[in-house]
Structures are given as C-alpha cells and as structure tokens.
N, C-alpha and C positions, 0 to 999 in steps of 0.2 A: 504494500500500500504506500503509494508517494503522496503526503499531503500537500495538493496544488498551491498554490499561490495567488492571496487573496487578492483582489483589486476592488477601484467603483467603479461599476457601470454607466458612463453619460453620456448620452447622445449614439448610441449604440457603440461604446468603443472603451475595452476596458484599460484602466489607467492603475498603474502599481507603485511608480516613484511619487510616493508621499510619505511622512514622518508615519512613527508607527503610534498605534493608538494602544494596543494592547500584545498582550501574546493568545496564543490557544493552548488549552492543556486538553491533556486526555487525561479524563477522570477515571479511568481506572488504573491509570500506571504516574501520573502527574506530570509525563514529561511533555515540554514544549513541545508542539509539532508543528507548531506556526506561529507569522503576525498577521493584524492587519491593520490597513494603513484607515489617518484621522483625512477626512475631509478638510480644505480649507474651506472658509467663508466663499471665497471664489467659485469652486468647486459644487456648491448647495447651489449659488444664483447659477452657474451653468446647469445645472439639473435640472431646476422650475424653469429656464427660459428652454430648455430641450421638452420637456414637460409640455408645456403649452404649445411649441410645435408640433408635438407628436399627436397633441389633443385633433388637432386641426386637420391632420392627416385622417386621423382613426378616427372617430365622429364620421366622417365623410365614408369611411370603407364600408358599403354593402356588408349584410349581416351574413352573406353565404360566406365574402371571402373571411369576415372574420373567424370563422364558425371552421374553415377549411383549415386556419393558422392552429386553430386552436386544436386541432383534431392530429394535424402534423405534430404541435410539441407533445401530446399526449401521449405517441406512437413513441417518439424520441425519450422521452421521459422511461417509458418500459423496455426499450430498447438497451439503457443507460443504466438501469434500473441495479446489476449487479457489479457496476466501477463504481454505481455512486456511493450502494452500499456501504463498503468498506472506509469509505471514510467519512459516514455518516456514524457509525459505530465509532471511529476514534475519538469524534471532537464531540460526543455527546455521550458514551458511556453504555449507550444502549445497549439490548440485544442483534444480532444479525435480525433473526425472524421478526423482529419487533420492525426493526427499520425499513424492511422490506414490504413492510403493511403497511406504512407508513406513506412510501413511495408509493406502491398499486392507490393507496386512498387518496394521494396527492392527484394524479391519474383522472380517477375517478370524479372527480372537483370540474374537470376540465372537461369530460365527455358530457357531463352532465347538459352544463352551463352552456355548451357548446349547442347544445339541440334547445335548453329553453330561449335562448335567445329569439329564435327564428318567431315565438311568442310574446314578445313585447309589445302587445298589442295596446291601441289606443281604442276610442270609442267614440259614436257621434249621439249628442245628448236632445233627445227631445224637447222645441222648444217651441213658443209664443210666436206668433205674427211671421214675419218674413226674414226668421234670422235659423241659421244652423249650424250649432256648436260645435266643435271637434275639441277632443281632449288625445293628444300625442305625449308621448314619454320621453323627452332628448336624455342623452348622456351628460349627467353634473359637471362634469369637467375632469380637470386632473385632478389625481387622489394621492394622499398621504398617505402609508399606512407602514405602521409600526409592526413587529413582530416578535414571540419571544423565542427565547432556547429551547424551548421543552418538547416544541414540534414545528421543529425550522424547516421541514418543507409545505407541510400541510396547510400549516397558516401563511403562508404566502400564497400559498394555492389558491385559497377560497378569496383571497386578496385582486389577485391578477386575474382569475381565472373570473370573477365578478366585474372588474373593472374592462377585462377585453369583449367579453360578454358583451355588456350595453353601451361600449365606445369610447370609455373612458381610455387616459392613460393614467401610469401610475410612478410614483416613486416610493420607494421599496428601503425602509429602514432595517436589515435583519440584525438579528441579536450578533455581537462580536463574538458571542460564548461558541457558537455554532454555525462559522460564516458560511463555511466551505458549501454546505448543502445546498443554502438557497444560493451563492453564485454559481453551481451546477443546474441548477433547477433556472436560473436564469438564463443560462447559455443555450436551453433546450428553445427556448422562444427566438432569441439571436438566429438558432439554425434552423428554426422552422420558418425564418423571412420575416420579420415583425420589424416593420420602419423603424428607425432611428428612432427614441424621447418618448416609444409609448413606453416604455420600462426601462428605468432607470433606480438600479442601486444603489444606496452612500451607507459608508460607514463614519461615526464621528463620536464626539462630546456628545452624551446621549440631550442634554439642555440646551447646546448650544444648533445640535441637529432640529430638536420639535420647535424652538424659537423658530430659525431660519424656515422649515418647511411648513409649518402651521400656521405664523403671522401672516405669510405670504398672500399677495392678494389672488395667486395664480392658483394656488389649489382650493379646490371646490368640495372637497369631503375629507375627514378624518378619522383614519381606522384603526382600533388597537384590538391586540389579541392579547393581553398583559393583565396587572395586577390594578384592584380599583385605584388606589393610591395614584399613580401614572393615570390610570383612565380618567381621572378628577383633576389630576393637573394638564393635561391634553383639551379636556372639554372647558379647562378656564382660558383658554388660549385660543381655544376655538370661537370663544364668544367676542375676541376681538374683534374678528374680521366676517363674524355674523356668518358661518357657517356649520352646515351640521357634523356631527360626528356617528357613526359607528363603533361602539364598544364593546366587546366581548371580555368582561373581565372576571375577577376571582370569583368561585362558588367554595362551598361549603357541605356538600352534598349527604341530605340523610338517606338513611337506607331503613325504612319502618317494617320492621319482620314480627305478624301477627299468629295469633295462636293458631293452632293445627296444620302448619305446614312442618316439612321435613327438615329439619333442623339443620342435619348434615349435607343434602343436598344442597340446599342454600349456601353453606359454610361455605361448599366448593366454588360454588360459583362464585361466592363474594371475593373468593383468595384471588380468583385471578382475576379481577375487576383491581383490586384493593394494589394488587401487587406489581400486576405487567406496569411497561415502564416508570416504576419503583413510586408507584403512586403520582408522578410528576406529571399529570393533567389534567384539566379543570374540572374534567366531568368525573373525577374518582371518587370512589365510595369514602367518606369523611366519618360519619358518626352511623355507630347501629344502634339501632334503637329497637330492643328486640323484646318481644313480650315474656316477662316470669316465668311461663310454663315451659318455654324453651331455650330461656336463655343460658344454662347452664350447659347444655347439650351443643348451641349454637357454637358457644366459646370457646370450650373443648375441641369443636370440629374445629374451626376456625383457626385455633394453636397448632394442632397438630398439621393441618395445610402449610400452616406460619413455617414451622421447626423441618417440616421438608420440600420448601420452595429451593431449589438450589440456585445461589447467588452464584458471580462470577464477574470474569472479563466476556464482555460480551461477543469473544470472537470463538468462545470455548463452547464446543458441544456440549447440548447437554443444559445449558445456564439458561435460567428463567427470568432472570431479575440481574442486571447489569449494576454500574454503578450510578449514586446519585450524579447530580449534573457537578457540580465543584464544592467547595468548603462548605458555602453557604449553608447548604442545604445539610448536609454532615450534622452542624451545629446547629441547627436549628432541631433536628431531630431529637439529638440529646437534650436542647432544651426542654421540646416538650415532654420527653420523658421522664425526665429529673422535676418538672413541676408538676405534671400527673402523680407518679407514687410520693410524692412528698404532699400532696391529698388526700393520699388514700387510697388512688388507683394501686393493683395489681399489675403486674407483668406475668401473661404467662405464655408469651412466647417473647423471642430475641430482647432488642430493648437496648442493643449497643453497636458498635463500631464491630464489623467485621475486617477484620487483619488489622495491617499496621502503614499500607501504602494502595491509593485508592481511596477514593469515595465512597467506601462500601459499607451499606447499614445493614443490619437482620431486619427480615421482614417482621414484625412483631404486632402483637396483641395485646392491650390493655382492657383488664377485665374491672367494674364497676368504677368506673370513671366519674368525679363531681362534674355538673353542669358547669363548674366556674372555673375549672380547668381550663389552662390558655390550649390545648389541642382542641376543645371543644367551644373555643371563640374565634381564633384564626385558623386561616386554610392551612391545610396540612400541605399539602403536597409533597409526599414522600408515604413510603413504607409502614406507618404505623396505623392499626383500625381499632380505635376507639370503641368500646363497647359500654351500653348502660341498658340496665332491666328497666321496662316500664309496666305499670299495672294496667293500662289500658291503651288502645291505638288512639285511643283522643289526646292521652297524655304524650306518645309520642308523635303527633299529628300537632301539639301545642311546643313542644319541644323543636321539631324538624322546622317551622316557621319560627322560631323565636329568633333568628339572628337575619341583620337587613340583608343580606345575601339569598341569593335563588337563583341559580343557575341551573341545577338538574336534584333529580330526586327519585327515589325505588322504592318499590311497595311490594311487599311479597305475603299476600294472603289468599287463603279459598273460597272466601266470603264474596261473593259478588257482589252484593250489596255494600261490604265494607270498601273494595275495589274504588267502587263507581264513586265513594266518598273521600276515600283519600286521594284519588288522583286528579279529581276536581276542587281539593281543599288545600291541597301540599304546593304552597307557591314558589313553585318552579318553572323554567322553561321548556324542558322536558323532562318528564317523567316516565320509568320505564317498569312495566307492572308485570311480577311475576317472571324479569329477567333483570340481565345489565347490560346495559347498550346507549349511544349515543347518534344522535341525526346526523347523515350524513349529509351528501349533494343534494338529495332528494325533500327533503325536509328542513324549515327553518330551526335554527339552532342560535339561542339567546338568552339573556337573561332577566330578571325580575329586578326591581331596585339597583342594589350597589353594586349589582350583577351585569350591569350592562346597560346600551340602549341599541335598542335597533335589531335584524336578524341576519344573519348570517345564511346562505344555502336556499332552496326553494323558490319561487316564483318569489316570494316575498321580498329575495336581496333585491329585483328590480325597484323595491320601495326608496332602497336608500343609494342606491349607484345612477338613480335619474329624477330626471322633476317633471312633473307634469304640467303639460301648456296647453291654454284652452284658448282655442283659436273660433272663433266667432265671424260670421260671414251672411251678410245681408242679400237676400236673392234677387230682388231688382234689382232693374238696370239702375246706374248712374249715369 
C-alpha cells in the first residue's frame, strides 16, 4: 500500500506545493503515513471564483448528460473500489470489509440520485382569470459542504452526489484525519469528465476554511455531516449572508427492548450495530433501554458478544472491530468509563485500552448505568453500550426522548400495538423497528432538534439543493 499524496482540488487541477497543515497517522500502528497541505486565503477565493464558474456550466448541462457523468464515476468508483481500499483502512483504522461497504454505499448515493434526478419535476398551479402559474425547481447555486473522518467517503457522496444531481456545484471541505479517501473519490468524477469548478477540494485552518467559504456571497447552501457544536457555529455564519444550511449532526440513539422478545437474539444483533466501525457513527446504538424481565439475560448476551468481538488491525483476517479513529476518541472512552462505575455503573465486559500501540478499545458493556452519567448525556461514538432496566416502555419511551438530540432510534417489541406507539412517539429521524438499520439513497435521512436541519437522500434532498420559482404568465395578448 503506497499512501498517495495529498493535494487541493481547484478549478479541476490538483495543487501539492503548499505548507503542510497537518500529518496523517494510522491508528492502528500510529505511524505517519502522510501530510497534507493548508490552503492559502488565495487558494479559498480561487475555489469560490472556480465554484461559481463551474455553477454556470452545470446549471446549464441537461439532466441526461449529468445523470451519464454520474453513472461513469459510479462505475469508476467500483472499479477502484479494491486500491482504494487499502488505504482507506490505513488512515482511518477500519476494517477491510467495513470499508468496502462503505465504498459499494458510497456507489450506491450516486446511482440512486443519478435516476431521481430525471424527477425534479415542477408543476402548473390552478389559477383565477387569465393568468397561469408554473412553479420550476432551479439548482441553489454552489455548495459548501463540510465533512467528517468517520465516513470520509460516504459523506461526501451524499454531498456531491446531491449537489451534481440538481446542478449544483460544490466545494468539498474533507476531514485532514482521513484525506486520502475523499481525494480518490474525487479523482473518480475528474475521470468520469466533470468540467473544471463543479468540485473542488480545500484542505485548511478548519475556522479560517468555514469563514472564507460560508461568508462568501458565492455559495448558496451549507452542509455538514459533523458534531452539533460545529453545526451551530456553521448555521451562525450562515445567517450572515442569509442562507440556508443543511445539517446532519450528533445523535444519541436509544434502543427500547420490550418485554417478551428474545433476549439473546437481540443481544446479537445489537453487538454488531453497537460494535462494527467501533461505534464511530451517528446512527449507532447509544443507550438500551431494556425492560426488567429481560434485562439480565439481554446483558449477559450482550457481554458475552462484547468478550468475543475480535478487535485488531484492520488488514488482519479475521478482525471485527479495527481501531478507534486517533487519541481523541481513546480518551474519551476511558473517560466515560471511569465516570460510569464511579456511579455505580458495572462493567461486564472490556472497559479498557486494548494493547499498548494503536487506538485500540475493548468493545465493552456497562450494566445499570445512572441516567446522569456523562455516556448517557453525550454521544458516545465508540465501542461502549450502555445499558439500564426500565419498569415500563413508557418509562423508556420518556427516557429515549429526554435529551435535545434525535437522530435515529430502535424499538424491539411483539406488541403491535406497543410498535405503532413507540415508533410514532420516539422522536427520531428514523426509526428502525424490530431491527438495526439506517436510510440509505432511497430514503430521507435527518434529524430532530440538535440533530440537525434538513434531509439528506430521497426525493426530499431536492428540498434543500434547489429553490423553487413561480413563474406567472398572463394569457392575453399585449
């Protein structure tokens, strides 16, 4: 595996001699394996004035030919699918299999959006005396959009792959932590013939990057896939220049397991929900909330899943769970672990650093958890599954809504009646009943409150990647 060499993409041309901004580490071994380079201030205004070119081209391109690009980088994308691999797994820690899912999903973003397109239909509105309204859907303009480490190709997927969709062009912030992937995932559009300035890359000062591309009067929409914190100071920045934003940010996710289901059965499924890429994405299972009569049987399964997940390098046969993404996440693991049983909570599976080099945590289980536990007020995102008895599914239906977050949510009962109540009461974006799963291309994908604004996937992204114009036209003559 040769880790390429990073650049920014502007104006379809990528550029390398710049100061370095950061290194890249592989988290399972900690060794450098790259830089990559800081934008200048120069560098951003060429990108929004390439930006706004490219807007002007693509706006104008026919929705077959965009639909045709989009269809070519797909094909490239799967084609590329086992170089990019490999160094998709260095600079993020992952599993092979995991990142491989990752890319087909990324893929799949793209065929989707590539056939709803050809549906971005307008309408003509019934009206009064001698006038006749049309309402059409133009492309917003150029898009910002931010990205984070944890799924560095998939979230620029649904990014680009929305923004080429309905005309837009984009420029493309991706995480330093995890360049390589999305500037592979870039180069697939480069080779599938995508004019100069509709995608453009920068990497920089992550403050002095969202000043520059968010104040800007040239971009028209603002995306993040990141943590509310960032998505609240993006949306303050936004309101300068009086545009809208898209935000896809932290969840919390409960998971409400009701009496007379299969304890163990659940367990399993929860482990690999709770565990594949080391808990590190939005929609993973966070708190269970499992009813008394099973919850001792739940916990048990659920440990014993914990105690034989087998962790690793993620290029090792065999390995389930790779390493966390770098320090941060490490430490923060132990944090919440250390504040958990210094409550009260239990540990009865892992609960510590595995080895001595690498990012590596045990997947672990905390059995009766206080509600004022900091794992049970901030997003977890890692390896650990909180667990707490409740005496009724209203008390965990009061519980799973008590924090401003709602991103996603899981209900696992036999009670149809209870079903049809919790999953129209559990304020979430999506909810997944009797399984664990998350929307893909096909389905909007969002959240509630501090969870976000706007949707991501489905006919619905045409809501936030166009505006609608109503054009009005008097039928006599003048």
């Amino acid at each position: 595996m040769t880790y390429p060499r990073i650049g920014l993409l502007i104006d379809g041309t990528w550029i390398y001699d710049r100061p370095t901004l950061c290194n890249v580490e592989n988290p399972s071994t900690e060794e450098i394996i790259g830089t990559v380079p800081r934008a200048s201030a120069e560098d951003l205004t060429a990108a929004l004035n390439s930006s706004a070119r490219g807007f002007d081209i693509w706006r104008k391109t026919p929705p077959a030919a965009r639909a045709a690009l989009m269809r070519r980088a797909a094909a490239l994308v799967r084609e590329r699918a086992e170089a990019i691999a490999p160094i998709f797994v260095a600079e993020s820690g992952r599993t092979l299999t995991e990142v491989r899912n990752e890319i087909e999903r990324s893929a799949t973003f793209l065929d989707w959006d590539q056939e709803e397109l050809k549906r971005n239909y307008g309408r003509i509105v019934p009206s009064e005396g001698q006038f006749t309204q049309m309402v059409i859907r133009e492309p917003i303009g150029p898009v910002a959009a931010f990205t984070p480490w944890n799924v560095p190709m998939s979230a620029p997927s649904r990014k680009i792959s929305a923004s080429l969709a309905t005309g837009c062009s984009i420029i493309l912030k991706p995480s330093s932590e995890t360049p390589a992937t999305a500037c592979l995932f870039a180069q697939c559009f480069l080779d599938a013939g995508l004019p100069p300035g509709v995608l453009n890359v920068v990497f920089g000062d992550s403050d002095e990057v969202s000043r520059a591309l968010v104040l800007s009067p040239i971009t028209r929409l603002v995306t993040l896939t990141g943590s509310t914190h960032v998505g609240k100071h993006l949306s303050r920045l936004a309101v300068e220049t009086m545009k809208p934003v898209l935000m896809e940010l932290g969840g919390h996710a409960p998971v409400l397991i009701d009496e007379g289901v299969d304890p163990v059965g659940v367990a399993k499924l929860a482990a690999n929900w709770k565990f594949r890429m080391g808990g590190q994405f939005c929609s993973a299972a966070s708190r269970f909330l499992v009813h008394k009569s099973v919850y001792a049987d739940f916990v048990a399964a659920l440990s014993e899943e914990a105690r034989n997940w087998k962790t690793g390098d993620g290029f090792t046969p065999g390995v389930m769970m790779g390493a966390l993404a770098n320090r941060r996440r490490l430490a923060a693991m132990e944090a919440f672990v250390a504040d958990a049983t210094a409550r009260g909570a239990r540990v009865t599976a892992g609960g510590a650093r595995l080895g001595n080099r690498g990012w590596f945590f045990q997947p672990t289980v905390l059995a009766d958890v206080p509600l004022d536990a900091q794992i049970m007020v901030d997003e977890t995102f890692g390896p650990i599954a909180p667990c707490v008895a409740v005496d009724s599914m209203d008390q965990a239906l009061q519980i799973g809504n008590a924090l401003p977050m709602g991103l996603a949510g899981f209900v696992f009962t036999n009670d149809m009646a209870m079903a049809d109540h919790l999953t129209h009461e559990l304020q979430a974006g999506s909810i997944a009943l009797n399984c664990f799963t998350s929307p893909g291309a096909e389905a909007p994908f969002g959240g509630y409150r501090d969870s976000g604004i706007g949707r991501e996937g489905g006919p619905e992204m045409h809501h936030s990647y166009t505006v609608a114009k109503t054009i009005a036209e008097r039928r006599a003559r003048v």
